[in-house]
N, C-alpha and C positions, 0 to 999 in steps of 0.2 A: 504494500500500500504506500502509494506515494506520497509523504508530507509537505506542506510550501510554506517559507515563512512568509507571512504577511502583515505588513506594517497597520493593516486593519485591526489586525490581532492585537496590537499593541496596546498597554492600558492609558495611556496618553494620546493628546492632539495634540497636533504640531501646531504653534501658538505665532504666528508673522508679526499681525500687530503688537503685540505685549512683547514678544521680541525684541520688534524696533525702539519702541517706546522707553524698554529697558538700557537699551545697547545707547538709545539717546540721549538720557538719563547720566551714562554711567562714562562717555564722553564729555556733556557738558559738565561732571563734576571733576574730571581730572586736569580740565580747564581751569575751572573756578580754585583749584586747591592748590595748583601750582602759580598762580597770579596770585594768591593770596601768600603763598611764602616767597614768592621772589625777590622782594627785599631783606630778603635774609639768607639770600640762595648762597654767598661768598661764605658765610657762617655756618650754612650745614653742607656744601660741599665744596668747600675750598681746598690747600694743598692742607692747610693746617690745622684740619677736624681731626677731633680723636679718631675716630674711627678706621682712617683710612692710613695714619700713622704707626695704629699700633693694631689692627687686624687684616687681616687678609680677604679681598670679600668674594662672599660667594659666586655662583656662575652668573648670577645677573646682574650681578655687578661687574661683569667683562668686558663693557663697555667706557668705562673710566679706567681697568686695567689695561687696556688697547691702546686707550687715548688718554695718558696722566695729563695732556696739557689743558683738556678739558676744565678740571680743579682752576687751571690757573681764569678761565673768563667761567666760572660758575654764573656769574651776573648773566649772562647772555643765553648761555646753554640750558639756562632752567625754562627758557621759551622751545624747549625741541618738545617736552612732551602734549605742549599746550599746542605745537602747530599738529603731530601727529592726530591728536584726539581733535582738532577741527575739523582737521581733512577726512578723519571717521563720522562726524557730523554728515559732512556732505556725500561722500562714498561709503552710506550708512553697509552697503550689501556685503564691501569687500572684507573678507576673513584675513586677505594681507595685512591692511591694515591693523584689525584684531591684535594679529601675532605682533604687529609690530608697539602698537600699545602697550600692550603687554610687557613685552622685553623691556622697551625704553624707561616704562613706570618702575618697573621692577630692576633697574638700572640704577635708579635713583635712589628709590628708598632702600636699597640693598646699604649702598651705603650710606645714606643719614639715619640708619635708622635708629640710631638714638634722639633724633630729634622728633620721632615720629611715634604715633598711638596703636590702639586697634584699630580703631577708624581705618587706617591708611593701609593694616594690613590685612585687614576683611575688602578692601577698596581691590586688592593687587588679586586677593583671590577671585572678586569678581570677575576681574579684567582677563583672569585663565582660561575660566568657564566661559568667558563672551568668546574664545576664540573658535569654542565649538558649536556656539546659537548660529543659526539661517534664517535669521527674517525675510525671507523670499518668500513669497505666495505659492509660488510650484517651484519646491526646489526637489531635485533627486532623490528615488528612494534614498541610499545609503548618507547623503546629507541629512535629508530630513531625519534620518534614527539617528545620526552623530546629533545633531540639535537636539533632540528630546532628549537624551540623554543628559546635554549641559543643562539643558532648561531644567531637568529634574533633579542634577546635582545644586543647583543654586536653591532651590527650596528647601534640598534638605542640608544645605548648608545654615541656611535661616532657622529652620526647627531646630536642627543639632544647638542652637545657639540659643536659641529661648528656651530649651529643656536644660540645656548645662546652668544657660542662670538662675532659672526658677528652682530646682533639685538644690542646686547650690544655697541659694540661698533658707531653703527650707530645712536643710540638715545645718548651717549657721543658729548659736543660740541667740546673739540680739536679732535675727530676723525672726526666730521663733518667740521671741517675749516682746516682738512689736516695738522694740527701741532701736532698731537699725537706723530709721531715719534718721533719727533724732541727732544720732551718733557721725552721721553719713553727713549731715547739711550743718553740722557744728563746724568743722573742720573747713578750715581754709583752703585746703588742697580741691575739695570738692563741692564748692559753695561758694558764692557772692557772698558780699559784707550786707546786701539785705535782708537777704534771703536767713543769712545765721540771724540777725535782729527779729526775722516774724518768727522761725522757730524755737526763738528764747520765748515768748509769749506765746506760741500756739497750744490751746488744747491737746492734750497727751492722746487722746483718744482716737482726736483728729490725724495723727503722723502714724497711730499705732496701725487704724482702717487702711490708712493710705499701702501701707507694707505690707498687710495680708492681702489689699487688694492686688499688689504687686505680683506677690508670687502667687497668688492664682490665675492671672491670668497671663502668664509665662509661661505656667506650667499647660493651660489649659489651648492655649493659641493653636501650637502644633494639632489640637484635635479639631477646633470648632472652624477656624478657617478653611476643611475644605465642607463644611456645610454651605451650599450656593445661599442662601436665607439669611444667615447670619453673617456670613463673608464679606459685605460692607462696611457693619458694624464693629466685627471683629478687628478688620483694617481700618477703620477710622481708631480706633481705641489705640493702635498700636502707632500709629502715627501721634497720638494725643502725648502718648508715654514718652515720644521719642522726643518731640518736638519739645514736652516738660524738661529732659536730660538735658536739651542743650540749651535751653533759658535759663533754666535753676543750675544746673553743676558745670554750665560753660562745655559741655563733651561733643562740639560742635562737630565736627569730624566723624565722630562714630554716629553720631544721631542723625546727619544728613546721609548714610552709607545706607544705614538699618531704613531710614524711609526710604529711601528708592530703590531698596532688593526689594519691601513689601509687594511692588509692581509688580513680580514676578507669580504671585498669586492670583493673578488675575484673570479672569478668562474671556476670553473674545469679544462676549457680547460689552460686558462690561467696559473691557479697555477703547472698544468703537464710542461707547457713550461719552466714556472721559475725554475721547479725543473729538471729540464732536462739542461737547458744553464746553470745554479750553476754547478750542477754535470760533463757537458763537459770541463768547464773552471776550476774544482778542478783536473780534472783526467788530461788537459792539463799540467797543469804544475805540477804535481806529474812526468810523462815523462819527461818535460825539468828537472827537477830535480834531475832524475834518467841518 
């Protein structure tokens, strides 16, 4: 009896728009993150950073070993990964590109990575897995399974990530006795100076709900996000949390990473709606404007 595979069979759909939308996403933030350190680009990849003084860096970082003179105009060179990721804006389809993103990002932060967070290294993981997505409308079977497969490692890279923090924090004892906050937005390392002033005065009760709400629905995300019914709310909530992290504890970097992988939850109908209300409400007020 003859068996065939068939990508029908598959328990996934190949996902173009959320693709794109992602891939779009995850270009214009390696724009926006490397403009925003470039005045400090001679400081984290100069000749005379720790890093590259006294470790040896990894394979992606073999493009500063190729090229030492690079360190010396760091100022200038910190514009390559900002033009590759434009040029991926506009040559959304090409995987060269992709690969080349990739490399270049991962070029960089190889070596400053002292200077850098999660944020930037859940950023570089994305950037792997985009090299395997096909935002094409009809692309080839054996593409099209290489994409699902990215598409479905970047969601369980996102789960794997809210189960380890929710778990984690639930076997922690101040997050079990409901003083984690407390503990968390006292401290100057992870808090604004207003923020520790309202929770000198806030309600105990109030920081204590906020924590168990926390790790319930960290723990609980990975399950109720793929219900289609609740899959709005669930991502609104998680973008709520996210967007709180980098107002309240300044984690600006990882909290803008965690909301644009949520896009990758998305599913077609959904993502045509988002990109249809965007577009009504850009084209709105280009008119009032005009």
């Amino acid at each position: 009896m003859e068996s065939k595979f068939s990508l029908e069979q598959w328990p996934e759909d190949h996902h173009p728009l959320v693709t794109r939308l992602f891939r779009t996403g995850l270009y214009a933030w390696v724009s926006f993150s490397f403009l925003y350190v470039s005045p400090l680009a001679s400081q984290i990849w100069g000749r005379d950073v720790v890093f590259t003084k006294n470790w040896q860096p990894l394979f992606s970082g073999l493009l500063f070993v190729l090229f030492p003179a690079l360190h010396e105009i760091a100022a200038v060179v910190i514009f390559l990964p900002v033009l590759v990721a434009l040029l991926g804006l506009y040559w959304w389809r090409s995987r060269l590109l992709a690969v080349a993103g990739c490399y270049t990002v991962g070029s960089f932060y190889d070596v400053g990575r002292f200077a850098l967070d999660g944020g930037h290294n859940l950023s570089w993981l994305l950037l792997l897995y985009n090299i395997f997505l096909d935002p094409r409308l009809r692309p080839g079977d054996l593409s099209k399974f290489v994409s699902m497969c990215g598409f479905l490692a970047i969601r369980a890279q996102i789960v794997l990530i809210y189960l380890t923090a929710g778990f984690s924090k639930l076997l922690a004892p101040d997050w079990q006795s409901g003083e984690a906050l407390y503990y968390v937005l006292a401290l100057d390392l992870f808090s604004f100076p207003w923020m520790q002033a309202w929770v000198a005065t806030a309600p105990a009760l109030l920081l204590t709900g906020l924590g168990y709400f926390i790790i319930a629905f960290q723990i609980t995300f990975p399950f109720l996000v793929w219900k289609k019914k609740l899959r709005p709310w669930v991502l609104l909530v998680g973008l709520s949390v996210y967007a709180g992290i980098m107002s309240v504890m300044g984690f600006v970097t990882f909290g803008l990473v965690m909301i644009l992988a949520h896009a990758v939850f998305l599913d077609e109908d959904e993502a045509r709606k988002l990109r249809d209300k965007v577009a009504s409400k850009m084209v709105g007020k280009i008119r009032k404007s005009v």
